[in-house]
BAFI-3210 file (N, C-alpha, C; in Angstrom, 3 decimals, decimal comma, padded with zeros to 6 digits):
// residues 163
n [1|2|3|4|5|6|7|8|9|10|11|12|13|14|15|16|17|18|19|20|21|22|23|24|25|26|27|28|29|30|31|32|33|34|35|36|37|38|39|40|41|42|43|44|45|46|47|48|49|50|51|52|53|54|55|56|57|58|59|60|61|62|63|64|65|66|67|68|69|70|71|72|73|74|75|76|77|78|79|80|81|82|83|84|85|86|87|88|89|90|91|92|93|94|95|96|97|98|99|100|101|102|103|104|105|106|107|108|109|110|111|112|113|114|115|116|117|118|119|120|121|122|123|124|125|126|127|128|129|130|131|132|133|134|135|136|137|138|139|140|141|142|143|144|145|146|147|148|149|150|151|152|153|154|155|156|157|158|159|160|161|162|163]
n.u [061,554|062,637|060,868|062,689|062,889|063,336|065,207|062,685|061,656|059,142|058,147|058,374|060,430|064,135|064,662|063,335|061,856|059,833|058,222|056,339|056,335|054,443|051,976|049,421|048,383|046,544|046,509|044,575|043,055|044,833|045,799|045,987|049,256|051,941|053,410|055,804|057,001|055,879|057,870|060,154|059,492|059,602|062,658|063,538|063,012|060,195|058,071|056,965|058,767|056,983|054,915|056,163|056,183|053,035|052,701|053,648|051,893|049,849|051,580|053,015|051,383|049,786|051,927|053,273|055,435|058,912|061,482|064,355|066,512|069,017|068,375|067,054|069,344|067,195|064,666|061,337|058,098|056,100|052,427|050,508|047,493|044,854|042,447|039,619|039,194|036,556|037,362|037,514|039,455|039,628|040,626|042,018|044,241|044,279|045,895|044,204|043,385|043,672|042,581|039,361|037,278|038,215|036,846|038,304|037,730|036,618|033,633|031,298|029,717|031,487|033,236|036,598|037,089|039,025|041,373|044,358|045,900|048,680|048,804|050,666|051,927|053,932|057,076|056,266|055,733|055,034|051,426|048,570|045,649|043,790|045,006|045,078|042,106|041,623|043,359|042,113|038,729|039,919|040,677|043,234|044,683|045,547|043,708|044,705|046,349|044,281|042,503|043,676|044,157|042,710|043,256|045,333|044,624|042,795|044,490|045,814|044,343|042,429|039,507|036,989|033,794|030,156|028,982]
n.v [-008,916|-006,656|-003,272|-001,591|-000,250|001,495|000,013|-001,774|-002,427|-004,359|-004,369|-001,657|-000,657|-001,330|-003,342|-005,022|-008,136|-010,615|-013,033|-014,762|-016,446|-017,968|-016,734|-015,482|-011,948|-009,445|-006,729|-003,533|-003,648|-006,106|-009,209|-011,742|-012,505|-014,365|-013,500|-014,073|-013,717|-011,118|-009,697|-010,328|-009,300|-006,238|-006,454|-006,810|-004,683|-004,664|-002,441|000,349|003,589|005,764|003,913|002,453|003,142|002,688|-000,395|-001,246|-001,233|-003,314|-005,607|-005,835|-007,189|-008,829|-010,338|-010,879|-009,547|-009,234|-008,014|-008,961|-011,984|-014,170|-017,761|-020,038|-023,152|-024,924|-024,633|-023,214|-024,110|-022,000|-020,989|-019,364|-017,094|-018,059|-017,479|-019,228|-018,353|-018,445|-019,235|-019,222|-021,002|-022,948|-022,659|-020,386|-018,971|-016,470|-013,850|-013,397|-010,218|-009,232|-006,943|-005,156|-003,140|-000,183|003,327|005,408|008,097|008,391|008,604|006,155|006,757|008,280|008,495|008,164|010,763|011,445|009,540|009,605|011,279|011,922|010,731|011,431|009,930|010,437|008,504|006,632|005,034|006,991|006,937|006,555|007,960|006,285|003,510|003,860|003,767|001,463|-000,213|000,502|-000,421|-003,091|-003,542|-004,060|-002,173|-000,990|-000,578|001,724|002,858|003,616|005,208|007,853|007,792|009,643|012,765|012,640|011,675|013,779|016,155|015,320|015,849|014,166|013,984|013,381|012,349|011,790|008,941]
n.w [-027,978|-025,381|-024,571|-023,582|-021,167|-018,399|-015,486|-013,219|-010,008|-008,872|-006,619|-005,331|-003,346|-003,314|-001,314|-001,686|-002,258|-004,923|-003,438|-003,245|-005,911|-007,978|-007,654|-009,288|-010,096|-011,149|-012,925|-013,522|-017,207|-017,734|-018,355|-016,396|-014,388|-013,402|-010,493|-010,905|-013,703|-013,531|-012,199|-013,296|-015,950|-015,389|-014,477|-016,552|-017,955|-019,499|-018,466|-018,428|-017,286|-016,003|-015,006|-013,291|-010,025|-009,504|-010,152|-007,725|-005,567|-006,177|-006,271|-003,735|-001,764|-003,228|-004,341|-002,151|-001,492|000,410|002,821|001,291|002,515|003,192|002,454|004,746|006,532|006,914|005,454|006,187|005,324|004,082|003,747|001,643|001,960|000,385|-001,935|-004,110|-007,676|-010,083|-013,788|-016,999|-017,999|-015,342|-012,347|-010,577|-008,807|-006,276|-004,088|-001,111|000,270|003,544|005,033|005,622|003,382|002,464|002,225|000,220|-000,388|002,045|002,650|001,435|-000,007|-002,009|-004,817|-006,660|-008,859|-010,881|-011,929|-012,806|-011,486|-009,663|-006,107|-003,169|-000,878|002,507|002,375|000,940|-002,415|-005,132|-006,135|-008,174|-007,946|-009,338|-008,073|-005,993|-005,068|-006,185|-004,536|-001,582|-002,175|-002,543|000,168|000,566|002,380|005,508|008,612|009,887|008,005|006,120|008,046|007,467|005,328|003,115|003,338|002,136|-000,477|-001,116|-001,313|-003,459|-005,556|-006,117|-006,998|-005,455|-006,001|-005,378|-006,404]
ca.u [062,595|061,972|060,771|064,032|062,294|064,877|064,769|061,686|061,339|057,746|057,598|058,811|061,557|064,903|065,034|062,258|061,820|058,901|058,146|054,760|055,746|053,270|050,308|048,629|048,470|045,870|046,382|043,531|043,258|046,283|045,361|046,657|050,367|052,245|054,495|057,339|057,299|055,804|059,055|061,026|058,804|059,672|063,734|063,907|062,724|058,994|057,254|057,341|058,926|055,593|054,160|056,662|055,440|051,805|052,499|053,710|050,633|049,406|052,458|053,425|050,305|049,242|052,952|054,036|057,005|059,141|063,065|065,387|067,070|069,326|067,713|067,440|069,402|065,950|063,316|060,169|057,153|054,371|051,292|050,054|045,939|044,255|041,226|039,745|038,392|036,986|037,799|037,129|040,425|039,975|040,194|042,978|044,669|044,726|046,535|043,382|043,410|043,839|041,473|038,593|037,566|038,519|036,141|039,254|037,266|036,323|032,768|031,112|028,892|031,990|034,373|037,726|036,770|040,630|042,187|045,859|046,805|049,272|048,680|052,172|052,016|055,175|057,420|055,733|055,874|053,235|050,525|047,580|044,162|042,943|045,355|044,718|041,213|041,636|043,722|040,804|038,088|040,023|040,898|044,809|044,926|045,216|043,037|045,795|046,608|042,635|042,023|044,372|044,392|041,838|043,804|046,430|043,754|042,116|045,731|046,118|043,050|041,244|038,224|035,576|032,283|029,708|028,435]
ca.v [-008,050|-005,580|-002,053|-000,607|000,954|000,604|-001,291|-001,509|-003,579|-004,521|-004,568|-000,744|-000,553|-002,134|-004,085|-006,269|-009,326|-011,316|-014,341|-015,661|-017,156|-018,476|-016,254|-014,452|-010,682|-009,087|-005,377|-003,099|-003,656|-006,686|-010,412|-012,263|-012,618|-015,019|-012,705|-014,423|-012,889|-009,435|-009,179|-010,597|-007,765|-005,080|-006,404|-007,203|-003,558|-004,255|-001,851|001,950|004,002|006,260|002,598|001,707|003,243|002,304|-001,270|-002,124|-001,252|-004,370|-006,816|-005,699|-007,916|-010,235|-011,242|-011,832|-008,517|-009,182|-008,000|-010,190|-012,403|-015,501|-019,303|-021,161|-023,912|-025,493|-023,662|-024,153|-024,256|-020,759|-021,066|-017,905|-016,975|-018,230|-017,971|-019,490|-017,786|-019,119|-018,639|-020,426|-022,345|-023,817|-022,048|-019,315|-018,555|-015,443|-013,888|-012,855|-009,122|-008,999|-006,050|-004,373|-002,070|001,708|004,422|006,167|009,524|009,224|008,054|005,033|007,266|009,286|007,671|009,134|010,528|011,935|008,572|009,353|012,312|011,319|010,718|011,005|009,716|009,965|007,367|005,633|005,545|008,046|005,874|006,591|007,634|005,254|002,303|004,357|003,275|-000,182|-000,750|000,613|-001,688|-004,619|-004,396|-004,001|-000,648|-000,941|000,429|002,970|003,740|004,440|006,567|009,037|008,492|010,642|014,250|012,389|011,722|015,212|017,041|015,257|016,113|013,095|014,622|012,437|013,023|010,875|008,022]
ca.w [-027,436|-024,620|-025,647|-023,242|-019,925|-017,205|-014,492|-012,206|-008,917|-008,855|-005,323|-004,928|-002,733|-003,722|-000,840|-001,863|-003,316|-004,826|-002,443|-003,874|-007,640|-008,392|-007,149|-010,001|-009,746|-012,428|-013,184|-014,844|-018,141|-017,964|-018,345|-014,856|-014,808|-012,388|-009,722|-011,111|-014,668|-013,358|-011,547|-014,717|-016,850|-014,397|-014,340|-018,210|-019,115|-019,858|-017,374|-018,359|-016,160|-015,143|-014,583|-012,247|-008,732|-009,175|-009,773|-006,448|-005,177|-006,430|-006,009|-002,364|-000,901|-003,682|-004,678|-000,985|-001,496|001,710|002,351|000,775|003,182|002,771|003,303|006,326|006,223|006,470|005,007|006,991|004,401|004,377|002,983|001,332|002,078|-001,308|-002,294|-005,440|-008,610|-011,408|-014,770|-018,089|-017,884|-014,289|-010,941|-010,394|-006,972|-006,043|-002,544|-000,237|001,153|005,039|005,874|005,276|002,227|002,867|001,726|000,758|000,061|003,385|002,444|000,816|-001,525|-003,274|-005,736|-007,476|-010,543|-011,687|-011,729|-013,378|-010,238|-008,214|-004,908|-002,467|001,096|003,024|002,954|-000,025|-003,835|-005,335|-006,503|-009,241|-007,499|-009,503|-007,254|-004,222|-005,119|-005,984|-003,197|-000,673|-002,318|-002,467|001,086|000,611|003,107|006,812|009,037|010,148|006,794|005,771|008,745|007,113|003,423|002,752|003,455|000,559|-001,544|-001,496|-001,510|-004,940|-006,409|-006,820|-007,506|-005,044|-005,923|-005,564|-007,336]
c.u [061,990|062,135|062,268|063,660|063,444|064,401|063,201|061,266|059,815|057,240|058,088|060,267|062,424|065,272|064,518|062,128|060,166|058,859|056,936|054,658|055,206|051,710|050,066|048,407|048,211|045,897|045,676|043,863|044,133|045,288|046,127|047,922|050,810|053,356|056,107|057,620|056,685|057,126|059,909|060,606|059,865|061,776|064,443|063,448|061,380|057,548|057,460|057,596|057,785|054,900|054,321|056,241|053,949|051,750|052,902|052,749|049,673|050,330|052,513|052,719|050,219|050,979|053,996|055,458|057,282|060,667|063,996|066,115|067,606|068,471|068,066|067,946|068,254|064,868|062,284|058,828|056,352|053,594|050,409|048,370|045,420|042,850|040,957|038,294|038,305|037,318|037,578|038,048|040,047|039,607|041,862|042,843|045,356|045,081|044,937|043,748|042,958|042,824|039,858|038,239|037,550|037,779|037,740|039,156|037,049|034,367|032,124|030,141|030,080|032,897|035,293|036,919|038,096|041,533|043,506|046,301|047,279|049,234|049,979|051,973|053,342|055,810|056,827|055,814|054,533|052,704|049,295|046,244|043,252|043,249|044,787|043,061|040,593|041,880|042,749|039,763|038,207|040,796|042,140|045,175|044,536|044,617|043,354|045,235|044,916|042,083|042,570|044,630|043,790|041,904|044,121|045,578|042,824|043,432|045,939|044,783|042,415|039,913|036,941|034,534|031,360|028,571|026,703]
c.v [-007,010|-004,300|-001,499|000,157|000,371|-000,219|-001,100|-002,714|-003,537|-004,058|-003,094|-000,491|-001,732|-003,001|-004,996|-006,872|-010,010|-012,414|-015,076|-015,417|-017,165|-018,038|-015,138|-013,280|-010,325|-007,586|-005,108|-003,254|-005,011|-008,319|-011,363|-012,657|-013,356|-013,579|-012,567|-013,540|-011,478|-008,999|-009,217|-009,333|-006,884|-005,380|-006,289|-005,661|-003,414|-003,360|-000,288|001,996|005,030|005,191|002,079|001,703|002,923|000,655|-001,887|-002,071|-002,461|-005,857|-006,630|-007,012|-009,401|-010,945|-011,412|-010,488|-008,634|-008,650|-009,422|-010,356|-013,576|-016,791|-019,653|-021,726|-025,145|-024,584|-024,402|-023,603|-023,093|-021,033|-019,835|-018,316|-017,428|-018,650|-018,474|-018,885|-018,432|-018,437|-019,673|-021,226|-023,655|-022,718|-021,311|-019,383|-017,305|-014,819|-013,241|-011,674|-009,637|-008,184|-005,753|-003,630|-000,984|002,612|005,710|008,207|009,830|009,162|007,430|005,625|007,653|007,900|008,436|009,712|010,900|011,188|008,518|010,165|011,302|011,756|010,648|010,841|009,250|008,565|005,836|006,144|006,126|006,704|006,559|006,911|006,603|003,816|002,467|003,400|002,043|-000,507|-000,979|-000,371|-002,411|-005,034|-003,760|-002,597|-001,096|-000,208|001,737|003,631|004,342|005,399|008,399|009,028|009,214|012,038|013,778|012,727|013,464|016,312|016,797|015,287|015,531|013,396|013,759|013,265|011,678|010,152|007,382]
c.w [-026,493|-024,954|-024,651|-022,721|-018,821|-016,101|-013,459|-011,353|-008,840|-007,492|-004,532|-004,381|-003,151|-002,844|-000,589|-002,469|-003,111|-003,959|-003,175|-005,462|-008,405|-008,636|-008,554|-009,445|-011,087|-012,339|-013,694|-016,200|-019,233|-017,941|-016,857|-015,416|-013,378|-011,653|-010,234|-012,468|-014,753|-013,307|-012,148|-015,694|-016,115|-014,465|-015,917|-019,076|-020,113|-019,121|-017,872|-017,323|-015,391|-014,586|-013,202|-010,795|-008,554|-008,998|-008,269|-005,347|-005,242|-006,172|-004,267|-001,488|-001,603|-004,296|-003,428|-000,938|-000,111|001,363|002,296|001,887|002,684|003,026|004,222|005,364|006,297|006,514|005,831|005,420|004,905|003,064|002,698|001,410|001,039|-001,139|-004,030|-006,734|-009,869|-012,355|-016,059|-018,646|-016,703|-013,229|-010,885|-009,142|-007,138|-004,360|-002,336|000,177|002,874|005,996|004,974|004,109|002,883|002,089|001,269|000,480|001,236|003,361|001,521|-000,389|-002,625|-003,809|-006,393|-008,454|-011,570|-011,429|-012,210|-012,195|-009,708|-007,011|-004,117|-001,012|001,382|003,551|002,196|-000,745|-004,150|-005,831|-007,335|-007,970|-007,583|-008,670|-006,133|-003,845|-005,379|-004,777|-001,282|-000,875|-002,575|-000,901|001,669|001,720|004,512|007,343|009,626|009,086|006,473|006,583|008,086|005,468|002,672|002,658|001,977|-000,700|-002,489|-001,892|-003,167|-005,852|-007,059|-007,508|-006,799|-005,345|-005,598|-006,925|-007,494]
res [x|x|x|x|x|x|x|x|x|x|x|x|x|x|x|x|x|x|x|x|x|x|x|x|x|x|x|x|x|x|x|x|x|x|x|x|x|x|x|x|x|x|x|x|x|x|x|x|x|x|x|x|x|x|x|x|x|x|x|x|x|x|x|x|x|x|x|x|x|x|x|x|x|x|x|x|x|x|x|x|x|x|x|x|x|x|x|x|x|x|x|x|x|x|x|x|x|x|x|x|x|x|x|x|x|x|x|x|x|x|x|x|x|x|x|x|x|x|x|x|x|x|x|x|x|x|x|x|x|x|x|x|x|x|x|x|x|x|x|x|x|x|x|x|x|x|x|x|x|x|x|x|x|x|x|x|x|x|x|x|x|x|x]
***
């Protein structure tokens, strides 16, 4: 039975839908979960609600989040980036990051160290230092966005120091 957290779109904004099923999406701490039953979690009331804005930090990219639109009457076939990881079942597919990693202190020595602050950049859901910081070394952050996430980061009192 679900513990009774309200609703939560995985993919942040309500005008997004999962697109990539199938693609595994592993949260800290979480065992890999297909997109499809994150987004079932997250609709069925298994997601706290403090939970809710950090995970889409992680679905947005690797579960394909696009705005919901109707079908062609012929779908043309996309093939999501995949690379393959093993694992002691078989080989997992996971979505590929697009860019770069982001120093998102702002240099490659420091690291968060006050990973629960929230971080708020306009025009996005707050997000965990600690995602902010996934999201940078796995890539997921454009090179826009990384030129400037580093005020955010310090406004919310990540705490970089180095490592």
């Amino acid at each position: 039975p679900s513990p009774g957290f309200p609703f939560c779109n995985v993919c942040g904004d309500l005008t997004l839908r999962v697109t990539l099923l199938d693609t595994l999406v592993a949260l800290p701490d979480q065992n890999p979960i297909s997109c499809r039953d994150f987004e079932l979690a997250g609709v069925r009331g298994f997601i706290p609600m403090e939970a809710c804005p950090s995970v889409a930090a992680f679905a947005l990219v690797t579960c394909g989040c696009t705005v919901a639109t109707p079908a062609p009457s012929t779908p043309a076939p996309t093939l999501p980036t995949l690379t393959a990881a093993p694992t002691a079942g078989g080989v997992t597919a996971t979505a590929a990051p697009v860019n770069a990693n982001c120093d998102v202190c702002g240099d490659p020595n420091l690291r968060i160290t006050v990973p629960n602050n929230i971080v708020n950049i306009p025009g996005q859901l707050p997000i965990t230092c600690l995602n902010v910081q996934l999201a940078g070394d796995l890539g997921f952050l454009t090179a826009d966005v990384c030129l400037g996430i580093e005020e955010f980061v310090n406004m919310a009192g990540c705490g970089c120091m180095p490592m």
